[in-house]
N, C-alpha and C positions, 0 to 999 in steps of 0.2 A: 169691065170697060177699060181699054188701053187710053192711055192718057196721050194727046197730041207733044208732049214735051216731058226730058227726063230733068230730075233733080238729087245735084248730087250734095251729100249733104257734107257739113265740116264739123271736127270731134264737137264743138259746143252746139250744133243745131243736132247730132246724134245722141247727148248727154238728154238735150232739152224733151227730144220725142221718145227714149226712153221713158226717163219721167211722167212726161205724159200717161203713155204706156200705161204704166204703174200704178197711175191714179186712176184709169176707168179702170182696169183690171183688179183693183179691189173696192169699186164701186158697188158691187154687189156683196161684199164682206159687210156683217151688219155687226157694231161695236159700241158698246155704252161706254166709251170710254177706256173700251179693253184694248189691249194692245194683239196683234193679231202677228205671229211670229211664223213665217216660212224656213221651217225646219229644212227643208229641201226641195229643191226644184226643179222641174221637170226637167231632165240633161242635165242637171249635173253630175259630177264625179263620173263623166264616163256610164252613164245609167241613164236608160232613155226613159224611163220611167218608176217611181216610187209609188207601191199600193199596198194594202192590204195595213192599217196600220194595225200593231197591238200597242197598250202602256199600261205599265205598273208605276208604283215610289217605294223604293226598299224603305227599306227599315232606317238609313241613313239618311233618309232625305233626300235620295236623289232620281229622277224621274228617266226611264230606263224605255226606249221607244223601239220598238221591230216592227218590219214589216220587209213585203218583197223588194229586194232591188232585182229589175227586170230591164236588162241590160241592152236588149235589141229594138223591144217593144212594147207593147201596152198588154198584150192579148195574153192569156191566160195559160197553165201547162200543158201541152209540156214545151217546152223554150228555155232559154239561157235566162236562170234566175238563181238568185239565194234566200236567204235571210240575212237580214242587217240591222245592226246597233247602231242607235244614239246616243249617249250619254248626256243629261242634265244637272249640274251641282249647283244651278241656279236659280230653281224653281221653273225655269221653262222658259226664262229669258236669248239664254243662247245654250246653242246645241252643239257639240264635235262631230266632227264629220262621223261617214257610214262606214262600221266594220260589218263586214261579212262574219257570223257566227256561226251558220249551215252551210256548208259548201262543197258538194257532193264532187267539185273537180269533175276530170276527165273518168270516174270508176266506171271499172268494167271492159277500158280501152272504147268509151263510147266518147263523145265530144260533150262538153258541155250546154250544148241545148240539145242535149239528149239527159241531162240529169239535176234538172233543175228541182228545186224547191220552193216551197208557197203554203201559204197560209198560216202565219202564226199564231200563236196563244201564250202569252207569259204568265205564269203561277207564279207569285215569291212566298213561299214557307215562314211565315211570320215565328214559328217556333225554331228555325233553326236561322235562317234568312237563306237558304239554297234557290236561287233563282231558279225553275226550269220554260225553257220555248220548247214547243213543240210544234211538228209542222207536217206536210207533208212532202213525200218523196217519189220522183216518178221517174224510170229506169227504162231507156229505151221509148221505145212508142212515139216516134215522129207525128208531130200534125194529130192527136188526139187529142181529147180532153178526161178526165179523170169521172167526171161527174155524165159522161154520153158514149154509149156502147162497149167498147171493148176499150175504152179507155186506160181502163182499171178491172181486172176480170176476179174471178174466184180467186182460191187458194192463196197462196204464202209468199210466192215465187216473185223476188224483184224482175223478171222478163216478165209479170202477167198483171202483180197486181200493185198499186200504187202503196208507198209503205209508209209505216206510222215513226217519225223519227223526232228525237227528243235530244237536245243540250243544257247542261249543267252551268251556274256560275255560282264560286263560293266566297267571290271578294268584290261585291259591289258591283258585276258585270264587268271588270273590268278584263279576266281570261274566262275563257269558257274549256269546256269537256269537248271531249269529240263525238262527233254522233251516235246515239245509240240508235238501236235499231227495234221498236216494240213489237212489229208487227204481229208475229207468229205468238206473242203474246195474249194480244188483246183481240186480235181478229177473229173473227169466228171464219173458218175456212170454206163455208157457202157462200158467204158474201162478197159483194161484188167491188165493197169500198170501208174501209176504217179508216177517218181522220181526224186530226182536232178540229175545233169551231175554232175558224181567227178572233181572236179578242181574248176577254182574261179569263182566269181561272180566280177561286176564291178559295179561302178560309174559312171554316165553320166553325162556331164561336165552342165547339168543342175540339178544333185544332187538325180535323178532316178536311185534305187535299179534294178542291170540284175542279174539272176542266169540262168544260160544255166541249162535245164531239157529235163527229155525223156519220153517217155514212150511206152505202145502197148495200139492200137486203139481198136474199138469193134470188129473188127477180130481178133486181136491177133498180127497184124504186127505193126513192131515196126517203131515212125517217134522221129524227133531230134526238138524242139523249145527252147521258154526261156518263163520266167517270170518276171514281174516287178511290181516296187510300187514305187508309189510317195509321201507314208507317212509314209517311216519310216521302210518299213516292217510290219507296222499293218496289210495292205490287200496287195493281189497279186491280177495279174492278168496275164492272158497268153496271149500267141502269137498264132498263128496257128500256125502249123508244116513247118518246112521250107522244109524237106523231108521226104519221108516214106522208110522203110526198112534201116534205118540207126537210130544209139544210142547217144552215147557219144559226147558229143560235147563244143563247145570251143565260147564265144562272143568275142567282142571287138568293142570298138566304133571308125569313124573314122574321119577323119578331119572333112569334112563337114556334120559331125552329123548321117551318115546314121549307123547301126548297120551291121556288118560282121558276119556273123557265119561258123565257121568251123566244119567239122562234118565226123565223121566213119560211114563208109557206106559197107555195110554187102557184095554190088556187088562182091569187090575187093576181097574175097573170092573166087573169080573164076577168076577173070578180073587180069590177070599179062601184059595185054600189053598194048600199050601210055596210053591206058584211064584209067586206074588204076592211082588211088591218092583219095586226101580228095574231101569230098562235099562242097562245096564252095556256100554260097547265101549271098542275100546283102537285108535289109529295110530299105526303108526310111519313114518309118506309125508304126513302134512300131510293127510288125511282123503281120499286117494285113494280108498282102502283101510280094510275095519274088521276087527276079530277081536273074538267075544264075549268079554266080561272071565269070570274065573271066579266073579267077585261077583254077575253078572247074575242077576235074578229068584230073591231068595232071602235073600242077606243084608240087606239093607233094605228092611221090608215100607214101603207106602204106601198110603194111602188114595186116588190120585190126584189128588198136589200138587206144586207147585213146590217145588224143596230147592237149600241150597246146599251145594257143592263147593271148598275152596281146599289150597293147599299150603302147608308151612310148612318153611325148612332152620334146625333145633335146631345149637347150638353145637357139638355131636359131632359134626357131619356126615349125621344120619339126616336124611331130609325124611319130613313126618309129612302126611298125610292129615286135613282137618276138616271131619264134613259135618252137616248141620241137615235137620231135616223133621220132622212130624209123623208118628211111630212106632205108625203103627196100620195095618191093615188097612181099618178100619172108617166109621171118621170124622178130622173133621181136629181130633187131639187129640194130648196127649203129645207137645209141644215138646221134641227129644231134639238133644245132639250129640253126635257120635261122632268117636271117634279110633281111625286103623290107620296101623299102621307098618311094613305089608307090603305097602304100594303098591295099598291097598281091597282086598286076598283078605279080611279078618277086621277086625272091628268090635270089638275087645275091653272096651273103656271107652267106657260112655256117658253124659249127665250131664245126668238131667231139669228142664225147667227150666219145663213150665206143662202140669199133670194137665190140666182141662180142657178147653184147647184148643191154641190154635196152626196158624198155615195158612203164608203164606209167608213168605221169611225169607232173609235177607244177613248172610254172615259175615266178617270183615275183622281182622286184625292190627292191636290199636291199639300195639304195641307187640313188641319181640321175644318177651317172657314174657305178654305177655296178648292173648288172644283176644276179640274182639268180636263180637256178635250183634243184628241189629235184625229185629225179628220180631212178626209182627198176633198180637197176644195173646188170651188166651179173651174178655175184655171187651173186642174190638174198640178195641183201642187200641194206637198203633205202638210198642212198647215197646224198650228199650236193655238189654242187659246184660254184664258184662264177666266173664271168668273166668281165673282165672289159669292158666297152665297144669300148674302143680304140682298141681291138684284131677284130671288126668288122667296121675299119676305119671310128668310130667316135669320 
């Protein structure tokens, strides 16, 4: 509706509607008291967009955040994007601006939204402290997508198929390595797709590198696994698929050693009744071998999205289960995190944090008693929050 009269406004009545702004705009951010910290904002630094978050806390304390900065627009590869660093020395209170860590430039004499990068995963090596991101890389290929048709094709070849690339930091994030390139490594050369899963990688309390990966088979459909290494990250090596027609995915180790994965599964796309929720499996052979979890398709509905998965060992000796996702069926709404202390059979505490919306999202220990979350918010903006764990009666 065009209004019969304009109004032009003076800098304190534009200060004041700002404000405004700002206050229904995190009307839907839900906060016991927590403080709700916008890391970055939609258009800023020249970036039309901030997605995909990953987070780790080195070894020093300090909280290390990636995700894509996607410079033209929202929409997915291939486009003008990188990877980019936050840095945290303050628990999560304030952030430094965005470095680009992956940044494939003009290679190849292509343009830059012909060599964008996307989807990260930060590992930190608690035995050495070597940070690694990795992410994916896509070469060429205007107006496709990685994950539909020829997006991403067979074989090895940066003109065919989208590639597996990884960067180093060995002082706190604050320089990195320059891209490696794993592809022809870890690919199997029938398949149609090898990447990481965006979110974290973990440690195994015997000092084994996980990074949860995805990718599409020599048909073309897509299954969820991990990768590991037991020296360092010099070699990997894979799992088998824990499912097929499912992507993104989530590890975590558990009491008695076996490895959980959680995982987005394309079904729930159609599937809005009981059985709708995450894909749930369990190994205990290093992804030999799977067995459905009893949590599978049920406890945690999803609207099909990326969630995250971590473990935590409480001073009694329980290790506690913390997972995040958009708690609907329906849409990507209702920013939830949930705690189980039955190794993910039961979700009993869960603690909303953006009515809404909320789509992807990285969970991290900033501390022994508080948990951290960084998560694309209803207003498209990468947002911070920190909770203590005593709000989930521990």
């Amino acid at each position: 509706m065009r209004l019969p009269f304009s109004i032009r406004l003076n800098s304190k009545m534009k200060s004041g509607l700002l404000f405004l702004l700002s206050f229904f705009t995190f009307s839907s951010l839900q906060g016991a008291d927590r403080k709700v910290t916008i890391i970055h904002k939609q258009g800023q630094f020249d970036c039309h967009t901030f997605r995909i978050p990953a987070m780790a806390t080195t070894d020093k304390g300090t909280l290390l955040a990636v995700y894509d900065m996607r410079y033209k627009s929202r929409r997915d590869l291939q486009g003008h994007m990188d990877i980019g660093l936050s840095r945290s020395t303050d628990g999560g209170d304030t952030w430094a601006r965005p470095v680009p860590i992956m940044d494939m430039k003009k290679f190849g004499g292509l343009p830059e939204d012909q060599n964008g990068c996307s989807d990260p995963n930060i590992l930190i090596n608690r035995e050495t402290g070597e940070i690694l991101v990795s992410a994916v890389w896509t070469h060429g290929k205007p107006n496709t997508h990685q994950w539909v048709g020829k997006g991403s094709e067979p074989g090895h070849s940066i003109h065919k198929s989208s590639q597996f690339m990884m960067v180093r930091s060995k002082d706190d994030g604050l320089t990195w390595s320059e891209p490696e390139n794993w592809t022809k490594k870890l690919k199997n050369p029938q398949w149609y797709l090898f990447a990481p899963a965006p979110g974290n990688g973990i440690n195994l309390m015997d000092g084994t590198l996980v990074m949860p990966t995805q990718g599409r088979d020599a048909s073309g459909l897509p299954f969820s696994n991990f990768m590991w290494s037991k020296d360092h990250g010099e070699s990997w090596t894979l799992s088998s698929p824990a499912r097929d027609n499912t992507t993104e995915c989530s590890v975590a180790e558990l009491k008695n050693g076996s490895l959980i994965i959680n995982i987005r599964d394309n079904r729930n796309r159609k599937d809005k009744s009981k059985t709708n929720g995450r894909a749930v499996s369990v190994t205990d052979d290093m992804g030999k071998t799977w067995k459905i979890h009893s949590s599978d398709h049920g406890a945690l509905p999803e609207p099909v999205c990326m969630a995250s998965l971590i473990s935590h060992d409480l001073k009694d000796g329980r290790r506690v289960l913390f997972f995040s996702n958009p708690n609907s069926k329906y849409k990507r709404e209702k920013m939830t995190v949930r705690m189980s202390l039955d190794q993910g059979k039961t979700w009993p505490k869960s603690i909303l944090l953006d009515q809404k919306g909320g789509a992807y999202s990285s969970l991290a220990m900033v501390d022994d008693r508080t948990l951290g979350i960084l998560y694309e918010s209803s207003v498209a903006d990468m947002v911070f929050q920190k909770i203590k764990l005593s709000e989930f009666g521990l």
